[in-house]
VOGU-3710 file (C-alpha; in Angstrom, 3 decimals, decimal comma):
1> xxxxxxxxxx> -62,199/-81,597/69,745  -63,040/-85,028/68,986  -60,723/-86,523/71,913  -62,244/-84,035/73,729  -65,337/-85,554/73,008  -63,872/-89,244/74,194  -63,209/-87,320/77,467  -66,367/-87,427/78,340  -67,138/-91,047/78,203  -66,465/-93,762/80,860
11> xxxxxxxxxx> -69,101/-96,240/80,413  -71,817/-96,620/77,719  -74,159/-94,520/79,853  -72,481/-91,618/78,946  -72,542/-92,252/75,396  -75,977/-92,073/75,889  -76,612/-89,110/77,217  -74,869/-87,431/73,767  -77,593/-86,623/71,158  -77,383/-89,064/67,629
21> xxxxxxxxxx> -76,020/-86,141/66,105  -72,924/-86,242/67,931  -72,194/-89,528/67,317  -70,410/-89,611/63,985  -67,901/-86,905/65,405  -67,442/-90,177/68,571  -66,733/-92,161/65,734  -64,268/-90,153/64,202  -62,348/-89,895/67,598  -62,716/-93,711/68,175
31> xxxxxxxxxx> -60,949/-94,637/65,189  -58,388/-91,834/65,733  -57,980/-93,254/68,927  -57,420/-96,877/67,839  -54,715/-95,470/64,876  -52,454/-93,514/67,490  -52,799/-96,200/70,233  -52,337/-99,157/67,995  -49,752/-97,548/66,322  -47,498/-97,336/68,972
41> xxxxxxxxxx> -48,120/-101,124/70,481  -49,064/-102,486/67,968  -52,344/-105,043/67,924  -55,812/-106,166/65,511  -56,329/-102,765/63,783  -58,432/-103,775/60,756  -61,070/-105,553/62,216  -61,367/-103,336/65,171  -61,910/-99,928/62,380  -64,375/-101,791/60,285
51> xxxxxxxxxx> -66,470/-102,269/63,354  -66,414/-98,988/64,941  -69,844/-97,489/63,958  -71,540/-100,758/65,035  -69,884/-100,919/68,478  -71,311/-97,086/68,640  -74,583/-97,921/67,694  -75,215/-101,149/69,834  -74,268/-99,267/72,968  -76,175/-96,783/72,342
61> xxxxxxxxxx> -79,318/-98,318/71,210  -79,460/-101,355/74,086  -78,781/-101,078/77,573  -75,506/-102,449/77,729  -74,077/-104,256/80,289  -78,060/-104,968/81,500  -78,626/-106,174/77,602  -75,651/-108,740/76,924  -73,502/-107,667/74,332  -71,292/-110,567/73,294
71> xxxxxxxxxx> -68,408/-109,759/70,637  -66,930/-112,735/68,697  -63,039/-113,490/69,005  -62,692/-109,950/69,814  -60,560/-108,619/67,157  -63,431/-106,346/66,324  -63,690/-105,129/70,354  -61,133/-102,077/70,486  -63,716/-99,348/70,116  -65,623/-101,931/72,913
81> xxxxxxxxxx> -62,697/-101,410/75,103  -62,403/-97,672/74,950  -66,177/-97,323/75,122  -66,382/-99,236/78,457  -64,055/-97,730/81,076  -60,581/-99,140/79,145  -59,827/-96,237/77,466  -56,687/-95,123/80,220  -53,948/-97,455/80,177  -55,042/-98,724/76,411
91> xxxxxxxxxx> -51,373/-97,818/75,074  -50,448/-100,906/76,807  -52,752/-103,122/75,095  -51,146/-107,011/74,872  -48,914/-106,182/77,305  -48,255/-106,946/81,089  -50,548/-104,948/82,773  -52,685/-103,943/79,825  -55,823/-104,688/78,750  -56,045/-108,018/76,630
101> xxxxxxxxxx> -56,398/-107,920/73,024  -59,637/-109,662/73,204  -62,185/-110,116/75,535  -62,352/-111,540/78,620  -64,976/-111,798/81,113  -62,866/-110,544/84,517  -61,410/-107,162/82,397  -64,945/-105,960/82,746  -68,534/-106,268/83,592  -69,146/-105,339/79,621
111> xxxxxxxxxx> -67,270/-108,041/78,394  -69,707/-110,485/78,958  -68,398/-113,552/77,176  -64,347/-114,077/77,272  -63,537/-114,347/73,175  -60,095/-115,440/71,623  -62,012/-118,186/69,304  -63,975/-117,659/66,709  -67,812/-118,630/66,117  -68,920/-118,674/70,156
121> xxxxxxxxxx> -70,800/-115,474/70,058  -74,295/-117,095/68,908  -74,059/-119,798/71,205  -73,068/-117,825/74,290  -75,309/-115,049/73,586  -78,524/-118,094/72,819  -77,905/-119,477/76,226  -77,627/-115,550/78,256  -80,971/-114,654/76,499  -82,596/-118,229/77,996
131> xxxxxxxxxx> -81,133/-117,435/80,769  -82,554/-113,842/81,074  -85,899/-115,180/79,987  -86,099/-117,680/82,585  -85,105/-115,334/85,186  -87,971/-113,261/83,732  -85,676/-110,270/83,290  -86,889/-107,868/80,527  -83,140/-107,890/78,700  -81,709/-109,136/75,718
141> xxxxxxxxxx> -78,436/-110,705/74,367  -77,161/-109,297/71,229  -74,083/-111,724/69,127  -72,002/-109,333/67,037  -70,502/-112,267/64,531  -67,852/-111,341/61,708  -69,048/-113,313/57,841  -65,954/-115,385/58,225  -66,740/-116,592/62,321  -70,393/-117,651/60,407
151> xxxxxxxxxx> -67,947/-120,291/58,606  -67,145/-122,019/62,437  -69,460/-125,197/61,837  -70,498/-124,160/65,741  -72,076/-120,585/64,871  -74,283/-122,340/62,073  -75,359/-125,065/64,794  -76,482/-121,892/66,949  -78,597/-120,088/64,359  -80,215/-123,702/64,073
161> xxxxxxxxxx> -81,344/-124,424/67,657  -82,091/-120,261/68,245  -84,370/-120,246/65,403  -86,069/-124,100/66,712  -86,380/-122,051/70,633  -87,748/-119,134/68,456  -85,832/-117,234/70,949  -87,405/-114,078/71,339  -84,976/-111,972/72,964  -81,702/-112,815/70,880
171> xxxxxxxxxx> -80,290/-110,554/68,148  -77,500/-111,766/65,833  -75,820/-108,665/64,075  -73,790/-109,903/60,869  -71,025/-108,181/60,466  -70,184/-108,671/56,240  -66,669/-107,475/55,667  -66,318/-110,255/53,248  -63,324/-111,350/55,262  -61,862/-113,168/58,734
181> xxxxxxxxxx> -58,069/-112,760/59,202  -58,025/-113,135/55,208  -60,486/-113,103/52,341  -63,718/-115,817/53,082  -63,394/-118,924/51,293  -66,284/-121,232/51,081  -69,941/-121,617/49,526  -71,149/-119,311/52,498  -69,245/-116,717/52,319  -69,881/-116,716/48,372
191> xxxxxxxxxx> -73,837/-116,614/48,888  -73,540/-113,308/51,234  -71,333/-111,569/48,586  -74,541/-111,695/46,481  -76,310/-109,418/47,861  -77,706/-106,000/47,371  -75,941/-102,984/48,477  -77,374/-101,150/51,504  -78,003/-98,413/49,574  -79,782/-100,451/47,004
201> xxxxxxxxxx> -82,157/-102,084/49,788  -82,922/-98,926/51,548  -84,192/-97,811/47,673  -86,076/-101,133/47,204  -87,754/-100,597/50,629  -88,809/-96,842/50,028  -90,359/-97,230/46,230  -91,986/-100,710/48,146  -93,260/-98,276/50,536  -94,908/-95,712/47,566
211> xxxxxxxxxx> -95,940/-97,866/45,304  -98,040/-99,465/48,486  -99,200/-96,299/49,895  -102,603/-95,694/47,461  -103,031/-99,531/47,104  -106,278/-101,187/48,199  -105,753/-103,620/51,043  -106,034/-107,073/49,485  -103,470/-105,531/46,392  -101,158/-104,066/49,352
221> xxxxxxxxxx> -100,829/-107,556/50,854  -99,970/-108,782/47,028  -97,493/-105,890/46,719  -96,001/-107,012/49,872  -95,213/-110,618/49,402  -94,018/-109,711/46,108  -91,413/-107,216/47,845  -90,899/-110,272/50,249  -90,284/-112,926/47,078  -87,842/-110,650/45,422
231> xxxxxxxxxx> -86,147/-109,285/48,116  -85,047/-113,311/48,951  -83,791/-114,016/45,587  -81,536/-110,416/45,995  -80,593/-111,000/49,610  -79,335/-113,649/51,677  -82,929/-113,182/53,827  -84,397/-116,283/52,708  -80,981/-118,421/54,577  -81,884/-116,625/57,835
241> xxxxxxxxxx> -85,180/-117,034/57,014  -84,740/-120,906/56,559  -83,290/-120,908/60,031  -85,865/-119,181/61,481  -84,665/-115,579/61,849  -86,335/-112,672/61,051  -83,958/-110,580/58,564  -83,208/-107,225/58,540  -80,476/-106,002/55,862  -78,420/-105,251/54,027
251> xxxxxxxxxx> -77,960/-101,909/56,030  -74,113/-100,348/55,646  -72,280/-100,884/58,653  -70,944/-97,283/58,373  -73,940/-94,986/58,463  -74,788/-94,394/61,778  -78,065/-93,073/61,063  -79,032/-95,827/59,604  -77,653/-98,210/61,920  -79,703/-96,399/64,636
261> xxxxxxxxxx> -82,754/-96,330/62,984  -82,249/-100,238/62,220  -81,186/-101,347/65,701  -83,996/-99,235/66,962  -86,026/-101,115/65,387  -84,711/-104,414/65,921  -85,018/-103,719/69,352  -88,626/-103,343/69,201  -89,363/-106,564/67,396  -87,544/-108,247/70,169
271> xxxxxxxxxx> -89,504/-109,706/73,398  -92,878/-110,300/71,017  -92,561/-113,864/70,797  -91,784/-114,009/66,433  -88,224/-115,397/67,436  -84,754/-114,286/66,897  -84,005/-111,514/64,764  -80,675/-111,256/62,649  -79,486/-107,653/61,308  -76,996/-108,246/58,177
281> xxxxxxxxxx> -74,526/-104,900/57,954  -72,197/-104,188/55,486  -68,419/-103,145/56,593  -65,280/-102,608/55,282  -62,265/-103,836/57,385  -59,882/-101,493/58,121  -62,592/-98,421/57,353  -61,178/-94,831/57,582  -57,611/-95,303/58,071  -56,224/-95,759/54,070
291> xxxxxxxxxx> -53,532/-98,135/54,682  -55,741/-100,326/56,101  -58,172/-100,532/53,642  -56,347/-100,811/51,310  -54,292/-104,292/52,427  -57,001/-105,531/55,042  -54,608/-108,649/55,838  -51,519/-106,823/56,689  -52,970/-104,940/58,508  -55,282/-107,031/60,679
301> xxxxxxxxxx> -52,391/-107,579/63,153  -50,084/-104,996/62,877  -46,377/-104,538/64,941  -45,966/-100,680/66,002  -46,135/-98,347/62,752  -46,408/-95,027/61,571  -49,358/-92,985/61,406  -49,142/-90,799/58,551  -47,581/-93,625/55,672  -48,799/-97,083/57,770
311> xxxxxxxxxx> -44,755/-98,208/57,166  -44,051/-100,991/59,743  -40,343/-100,707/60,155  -39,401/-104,450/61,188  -36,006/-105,011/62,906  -33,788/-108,031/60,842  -34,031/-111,165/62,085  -30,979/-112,579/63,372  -32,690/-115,997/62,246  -36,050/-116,481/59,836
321> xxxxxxxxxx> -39,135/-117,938/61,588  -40,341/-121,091/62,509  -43,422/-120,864/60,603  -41,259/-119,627/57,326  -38,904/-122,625/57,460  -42,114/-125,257/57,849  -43,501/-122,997/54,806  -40,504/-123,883/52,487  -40,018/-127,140/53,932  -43,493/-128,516/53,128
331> xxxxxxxxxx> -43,277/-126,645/49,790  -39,747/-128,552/49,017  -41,324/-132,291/50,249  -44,540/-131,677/48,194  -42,524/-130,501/44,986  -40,518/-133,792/45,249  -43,884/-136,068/46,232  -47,213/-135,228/44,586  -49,243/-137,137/47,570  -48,548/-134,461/49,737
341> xxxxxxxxxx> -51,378/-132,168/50,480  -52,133/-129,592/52,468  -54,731/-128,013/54,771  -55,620/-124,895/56,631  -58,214/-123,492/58,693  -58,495/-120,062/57,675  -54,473/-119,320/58,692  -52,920/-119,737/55,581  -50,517/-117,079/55,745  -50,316/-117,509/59,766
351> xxxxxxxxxx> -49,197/-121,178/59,122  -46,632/-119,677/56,303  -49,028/-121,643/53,768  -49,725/-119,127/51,571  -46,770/-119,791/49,233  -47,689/-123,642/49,104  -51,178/-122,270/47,699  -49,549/-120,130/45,064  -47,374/-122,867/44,197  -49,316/-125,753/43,947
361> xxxxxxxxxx> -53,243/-124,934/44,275  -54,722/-127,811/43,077  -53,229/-129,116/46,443  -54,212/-126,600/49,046  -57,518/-126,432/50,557  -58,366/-123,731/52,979  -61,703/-124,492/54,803  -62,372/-121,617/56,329  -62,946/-121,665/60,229  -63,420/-124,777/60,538
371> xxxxxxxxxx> -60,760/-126,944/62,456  -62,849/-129,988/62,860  -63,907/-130,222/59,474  -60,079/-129,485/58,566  -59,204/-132,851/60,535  -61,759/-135,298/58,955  -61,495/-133,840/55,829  -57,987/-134,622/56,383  -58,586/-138,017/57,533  -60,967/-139,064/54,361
381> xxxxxxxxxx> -57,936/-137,605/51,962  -55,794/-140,474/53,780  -57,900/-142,987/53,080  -57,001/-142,404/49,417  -53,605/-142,487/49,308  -53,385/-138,573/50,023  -50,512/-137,657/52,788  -52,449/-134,766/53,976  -51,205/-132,111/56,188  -52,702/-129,869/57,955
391> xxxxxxxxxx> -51,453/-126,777/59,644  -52,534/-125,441/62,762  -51,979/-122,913/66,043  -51,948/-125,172/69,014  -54,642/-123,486/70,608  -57,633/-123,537/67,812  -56,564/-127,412/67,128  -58,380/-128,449/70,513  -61,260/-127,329/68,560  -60,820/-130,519/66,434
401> xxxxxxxxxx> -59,437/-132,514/69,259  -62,618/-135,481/68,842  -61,444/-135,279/65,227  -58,614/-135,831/65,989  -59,262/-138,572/68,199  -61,836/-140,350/66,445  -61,578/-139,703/62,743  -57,348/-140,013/62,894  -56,076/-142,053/65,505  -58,697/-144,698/65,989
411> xxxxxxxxxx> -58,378/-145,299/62,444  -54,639/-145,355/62,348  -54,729/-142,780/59,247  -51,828/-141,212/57,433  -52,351/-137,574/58,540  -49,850/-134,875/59,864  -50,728/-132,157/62,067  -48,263/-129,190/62,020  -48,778/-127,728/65,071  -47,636/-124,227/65,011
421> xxxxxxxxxx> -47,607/-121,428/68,169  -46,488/-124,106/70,490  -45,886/-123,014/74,137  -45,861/-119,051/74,669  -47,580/-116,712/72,423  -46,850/-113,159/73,891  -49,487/-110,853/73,156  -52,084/-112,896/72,268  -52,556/-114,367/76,102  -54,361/-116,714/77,604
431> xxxxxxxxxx> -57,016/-117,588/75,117  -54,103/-118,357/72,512  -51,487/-120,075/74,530  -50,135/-123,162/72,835  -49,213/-125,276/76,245  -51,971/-127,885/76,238  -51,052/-129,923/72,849  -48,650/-132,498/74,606  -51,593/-133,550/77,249  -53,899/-133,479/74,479
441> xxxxxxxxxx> -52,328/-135,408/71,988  -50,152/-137,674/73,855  -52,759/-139,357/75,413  -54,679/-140,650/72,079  -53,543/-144,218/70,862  -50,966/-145,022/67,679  -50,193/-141,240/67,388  -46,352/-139,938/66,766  -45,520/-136,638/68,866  -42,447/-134,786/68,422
451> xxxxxxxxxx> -40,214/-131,400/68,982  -37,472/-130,078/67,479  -34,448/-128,339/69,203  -34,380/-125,910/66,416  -35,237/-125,167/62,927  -32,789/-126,988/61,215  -34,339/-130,580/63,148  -37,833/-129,169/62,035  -37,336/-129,793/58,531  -35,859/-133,477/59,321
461> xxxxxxxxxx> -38,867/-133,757/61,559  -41,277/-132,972/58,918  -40,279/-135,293/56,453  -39,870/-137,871/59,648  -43,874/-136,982/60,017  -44,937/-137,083/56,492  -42,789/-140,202/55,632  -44,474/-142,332/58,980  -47,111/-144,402/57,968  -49,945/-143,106/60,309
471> xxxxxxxxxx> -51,013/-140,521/62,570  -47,930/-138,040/63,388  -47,680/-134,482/64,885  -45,015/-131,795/65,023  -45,001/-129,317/67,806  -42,775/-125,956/67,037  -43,102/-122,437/68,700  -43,896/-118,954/67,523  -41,069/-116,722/66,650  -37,677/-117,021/65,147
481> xxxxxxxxxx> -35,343/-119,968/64,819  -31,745/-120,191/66,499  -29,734/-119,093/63,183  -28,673/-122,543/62,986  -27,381/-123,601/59,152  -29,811/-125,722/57,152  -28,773/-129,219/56,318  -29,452/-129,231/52,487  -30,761/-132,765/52,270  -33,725/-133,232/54,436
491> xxxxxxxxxx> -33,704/-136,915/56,304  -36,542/-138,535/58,439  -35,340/-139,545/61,653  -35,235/-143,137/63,937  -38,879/-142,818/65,738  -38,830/-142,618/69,041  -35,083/-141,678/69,171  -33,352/-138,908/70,787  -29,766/-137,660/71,039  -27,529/-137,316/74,068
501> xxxxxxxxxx> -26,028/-133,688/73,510  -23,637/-133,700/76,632  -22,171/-136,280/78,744  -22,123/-135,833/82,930  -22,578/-138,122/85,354  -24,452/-135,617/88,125  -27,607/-134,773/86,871  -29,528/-135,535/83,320  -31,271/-132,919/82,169  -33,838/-134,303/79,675
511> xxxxxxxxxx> -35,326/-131,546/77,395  -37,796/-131,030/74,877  -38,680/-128,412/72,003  -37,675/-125,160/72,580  -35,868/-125,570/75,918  -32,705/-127,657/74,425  -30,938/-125,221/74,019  -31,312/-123,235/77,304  -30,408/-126,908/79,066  -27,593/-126,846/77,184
521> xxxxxxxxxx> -26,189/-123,488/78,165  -27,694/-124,406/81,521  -24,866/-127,091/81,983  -22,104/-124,959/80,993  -23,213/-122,969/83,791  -23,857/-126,277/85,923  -20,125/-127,354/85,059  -18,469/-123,844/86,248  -20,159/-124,460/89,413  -18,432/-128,322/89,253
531> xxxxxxxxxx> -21,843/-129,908/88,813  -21,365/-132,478/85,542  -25,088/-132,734/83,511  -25,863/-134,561/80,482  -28,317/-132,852/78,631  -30,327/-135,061/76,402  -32,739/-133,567/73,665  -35,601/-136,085/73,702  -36,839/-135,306/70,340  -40,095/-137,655/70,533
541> xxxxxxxxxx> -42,725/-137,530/73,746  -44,484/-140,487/71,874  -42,704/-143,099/71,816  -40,083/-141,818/74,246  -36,299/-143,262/73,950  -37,198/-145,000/76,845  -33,769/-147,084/76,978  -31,493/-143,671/76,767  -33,746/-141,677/79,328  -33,525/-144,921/81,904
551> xxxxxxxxxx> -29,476/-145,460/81,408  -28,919/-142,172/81,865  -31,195/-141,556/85,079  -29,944/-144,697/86,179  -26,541/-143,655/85,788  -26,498/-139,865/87,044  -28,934/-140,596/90,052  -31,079/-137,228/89,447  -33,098/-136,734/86,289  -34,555/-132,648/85,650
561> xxxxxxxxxx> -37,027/-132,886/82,796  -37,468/-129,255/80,723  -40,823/-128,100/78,392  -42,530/-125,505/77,452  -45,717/-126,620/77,938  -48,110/-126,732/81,051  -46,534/-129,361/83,850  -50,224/-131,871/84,273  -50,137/-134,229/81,681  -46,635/-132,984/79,722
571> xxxxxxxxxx> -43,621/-134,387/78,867  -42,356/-134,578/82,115  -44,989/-136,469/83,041  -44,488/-138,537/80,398  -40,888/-139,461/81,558  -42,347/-140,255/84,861  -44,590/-142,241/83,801  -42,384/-144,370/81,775  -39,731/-144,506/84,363  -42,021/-145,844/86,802
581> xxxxxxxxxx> -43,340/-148,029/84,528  -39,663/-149,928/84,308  -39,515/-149,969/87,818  -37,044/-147,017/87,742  -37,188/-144,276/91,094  -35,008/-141,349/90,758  -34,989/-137,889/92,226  -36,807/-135,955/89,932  -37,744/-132,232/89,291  -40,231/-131,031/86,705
591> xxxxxxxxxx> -39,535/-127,963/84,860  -43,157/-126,852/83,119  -45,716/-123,943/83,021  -47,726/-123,923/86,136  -51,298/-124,870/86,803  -52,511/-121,247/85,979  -53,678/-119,445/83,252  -50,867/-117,434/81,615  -52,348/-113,625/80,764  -50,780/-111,347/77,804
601> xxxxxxxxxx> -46,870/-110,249/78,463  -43,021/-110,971/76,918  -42,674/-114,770/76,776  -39,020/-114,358/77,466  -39,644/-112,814/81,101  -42,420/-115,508/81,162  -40,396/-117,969/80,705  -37,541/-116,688/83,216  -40,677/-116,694/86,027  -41,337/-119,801/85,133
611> xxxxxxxxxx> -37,948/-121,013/86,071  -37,506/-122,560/81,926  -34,456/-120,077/81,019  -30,948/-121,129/81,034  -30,496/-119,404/84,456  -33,600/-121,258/85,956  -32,778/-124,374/84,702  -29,485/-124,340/86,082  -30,614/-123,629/89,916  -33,556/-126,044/89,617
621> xxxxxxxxxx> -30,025/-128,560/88,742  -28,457/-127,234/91,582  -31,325/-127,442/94,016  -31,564/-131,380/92,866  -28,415/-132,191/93,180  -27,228/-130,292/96,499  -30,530/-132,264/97,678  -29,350/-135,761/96,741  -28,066/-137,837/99,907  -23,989/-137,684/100,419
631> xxxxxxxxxx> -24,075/-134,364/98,364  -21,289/-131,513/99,542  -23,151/-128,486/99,281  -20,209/-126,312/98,571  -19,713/-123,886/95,836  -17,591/-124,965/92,917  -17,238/-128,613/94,623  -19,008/-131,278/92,682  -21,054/-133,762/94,243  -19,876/-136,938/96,430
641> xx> -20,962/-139,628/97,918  -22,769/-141,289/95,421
//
């Protein structure tokens, strides 16, 4: 009956035509929904059930897509998605030709504000409810923020200039699951866990309310600021208050009545010109599906699973993970050299720092969502002799790129940025692709940037990035290493030099990352076709081995450069650049991402499209060298002439 029920809605609209009554059974089928569907492709489960009544009551209260609804990062958005018209073809969530697991602004007219970071939702919905106000359009925008995207130092400088506009038409709904991917750290997130209980509020109000009733006036007005001063010193009002909201909460997050009846009237205190109003609600991530609530984190992003006992059945891994063998790596450096520190932003068990933090506390910090502060908290550590390190997805450290710029590598200080989920992410999409860093980074003075060719040359590059007296970073990708054996003695390497893999005298095929080892099986294929390539696994993009790339494009007459990254600004550019700078002009092909945004989908067949597998590497080397002047173009013949 209850997905009977979800029949019947294709857009908010309908929702609204169902009486309040029915709505709890909606819920129900929502997060029955979300279970089976998840369950079988896997995806953000927790936050997406501890939001579910909310989602239910914000559509149905405002006039969604009219009123702008803007979710933050959009784990919390599933019961969004099947709400708003996504409901058919939601199996395929993540994948090619599925929705995207979070929100973005060309999926649908309802997703209003695209959302793979956290802490936007405030500012983006402040500057749509300007906008609507200027345009004189009777609408508002509504920010549905998670406790642990209020850490992002960007949502707090939101609440500041909303509450200086005294914007009248904005509505910030707090949604306190005392959580973001893992439990809130942080002063903040402390001060909302002391709170009342939405029960105990919704008490406090209603004996407020009949003690007032037979009060003269003047004693009411007493009675009222009384209520007022006490209800600040028991809720986290007076904050909001201080920032110019006006508060409504605690109210649970889960009783749709009561949500109703406090949107409602949110809604009508909107437009009168008090300023912005901020409803606090009380969730619990994972809600109605046990499992879930019960372990929150392992089940915020799940892998397909069963229903009934929430077992993830994971297939072995012919190799472990990048992000484990960084984990024990650090963990082995630090245990040996009690300078070493290290720093996350909210990710600690995404950056495989969770075992450094049971192991050595006193030398973990996790700051919450906060990458810039991560970066210049990093940077003051150096100053004192610290070598901190801190550990973060490609993707959220642009968010501390001036940081990074200003606070590190102006200063020349001894930091280390481990810079995990480089290149393709998969699922995850466009909002979480790691294929910027290289551009990013490369670019910024007295700053060490470096791949490894597999997990074994991570560890060597991590001490290499620890050890070097200044700013350093260490690109690796998501997913598992190449099975190669572990060296037991970690070693830094030479800066700034790489290794020639494989002698030709055809083509060099100059790789980086990821992508030395499909170059390398790449010229096995080159050399049955009687093409002779050196591959040479660059190691560093700052400094580049300048001398060994030169000799050997000098020497084989065609150079092929190979990265998983985006081609403007990348390695390959790098090269270029370099080469031209020594007065050096060879045909050249670059092998990168394209200028496009890369959606949700397997990064393997990704990468084949992309022409940066083994097989496409290997024609792009053909292509260059049956191009070169004097080349005979047939089959099995290698090249002359030269």
């Amino acid at each position: 009956m209850n997905q009977n029920l979800l029949d019947s809605i294709h857009t908010p609209a309908d929702l609204r035509q169902l009486p309040a009554a029915a709505l709890p059974a909606v819920a129900v089928a929502l997060r029955e929904e979300i279970v089976a569907q998840v369950a079988r492709s896997g995806g953000h489960l927790a936050s997406s059930l501890g939001a579910v009544e909310l989602l239910v009551a914000l559509h149905y209260v405002f006039d969604t897509p009219r009123d702008r609804l803007v979710l933050d990062v959009g784990h919390q958005g599933y019961a969004h998605k099947l709400l708003t018209g996504r409901r058919e073809g939601f199996a395929r969530i993540g994948q090619e030709g599925g929705p995207a697991k979070f929100l973005r602004r060309g999926e649908s007219p309802f997703d209003t504000f695209g959302a793979g970071h956290a802490g936007t939702s405030i500012s983006a919905a402040l500057g749509m409810a300007r906008g609507l106000q200027a345009a004189g359009e009777n609408a508002c925008a509504i920010a549905l923020i998670g406790d642990g995207g209020l850490t992002a130092g960007m949502a707090l400088e939101a609440l500041n200039h909303a509450g200086h506009l005294r914007q009248p038409n904005l509505l910030v709904v707090l949604n306190d699951n005392a959580m973001s991917i893992e439990p809130n750290v942080g002063a903040l997130g402390a001060f909302l866990s002391r709170k009342l209980s939405a029960p105990s509020a919704r008490r406090l109000r209603r004996l407020a309310k009949d003690v007032l009733a037979p009060l003269p006036q003047p004693l009411q007005e007493l009675a009222r600021r009384a209520e007022q001063s006490a209800k600040a010193l028991l809720t986290p009002g007076a904050l909001f208050d201080a920032f110019g909201f006006r508060y409504i909460g605690p109210v649970s997050g889960h009783d749709l009545p009561a949500l109703l009846e406090t949107l409602t009237n949110a809604r009508g205190m909107l437009g009168n010109g008090e300023g912005p109003v901020l409803v606090h609600a009380l969730t619990r991530k994972g809600a109605g599906y046990a499992p879930a609530e019960q372990d929150p984190l392992k089940y915020h992003g799940v892998t397909p699973f069963d229903v009934v006992t929430g077992h993830m059945p994971k297939p072995a891994a012919p190799a472990p993970s990048y992000t484990a063998v960084f984990a024990d790596t650090v963990l082995e450096l630090a245990q040996a050299d009690e300078r070493i520190v290290a720093i996350t932003a909210a990710m600690a068990g995404g950056t495989g720092l969770s075992r450094f933090a049971e192991v050595l506390p006193q030398r973990f910090f996790d700051v919450g969502i906060a990458e810039q502060h991560a970066v210049t908290f990093a940077a003051g550590l150096a100053t004192t002799g610290r070598k901190p390190l801190v550990a973060i997805y490609s993707t959220f450290l642009q968010r501390g790129y001036d940081q990074v710029a200003h606070d590190v590598c102006l200063q020349n200080l001894d930091v280390t940025l481990a810079v995990d989920r480089a290149g393709l992410v998969g699922a995850d999409g466009a909002t979480h692709q790691g294929l910027y860093d290289i551009a990013y980074l490369r670019c910024l003075p007295n700053i060490t940037l470096m791949a490894p060719k597999d997990e074994n040359e991570l560890r060597h590059m991590l001490r290499t990035a620890i050890e070097h007296p200044g700013p350093a970073a260490l690109r690796y990708p998501r997913g598992n290493g190449l099975g190669v054996p572990l060296d037991a003695d970690i070693r830094a390497l030479p800066i700034g030099r790489g290794e020639l893999l494989r002698d030709g005298e055809d083509l060099a095929i100059v790789a980086l990352g990821s992508r030395v080892a499909p170059a390398l099986e790449a010229a096995q294929r080159l050399a049955e076709a009687g093409i002779s390539a050196a591959v040479f696994n660059a190691r560093f993009v700052k400094p580049l081995d300048l001398p060994a790339i030169a000799q050997l494009a000098r020497r084989c007459g065609a150079l092929l450069t190979v990265e998983e990254h985006a081609l403007a600004g990348g390695f390959g550019s790098a090269v270029l650049e370099a080469l031209a700078g020594e007065g050096i002009s060879v045909p050249a092909r670059l092998l990168a991402v394209p200028d496009r945004l890369v959606e949700h989908g397997d990064p393997a067949a990704q990468l084949a499209e992309f022409g940066l597998d083994a097989a496409g590497i290997a024609a792009a080397g053909r292509a260059l060298v049956s191009s070169l002047p004097g080349c005979i173009a047939t089959p099995n013949l290698r090249t002359a002439g030269r």
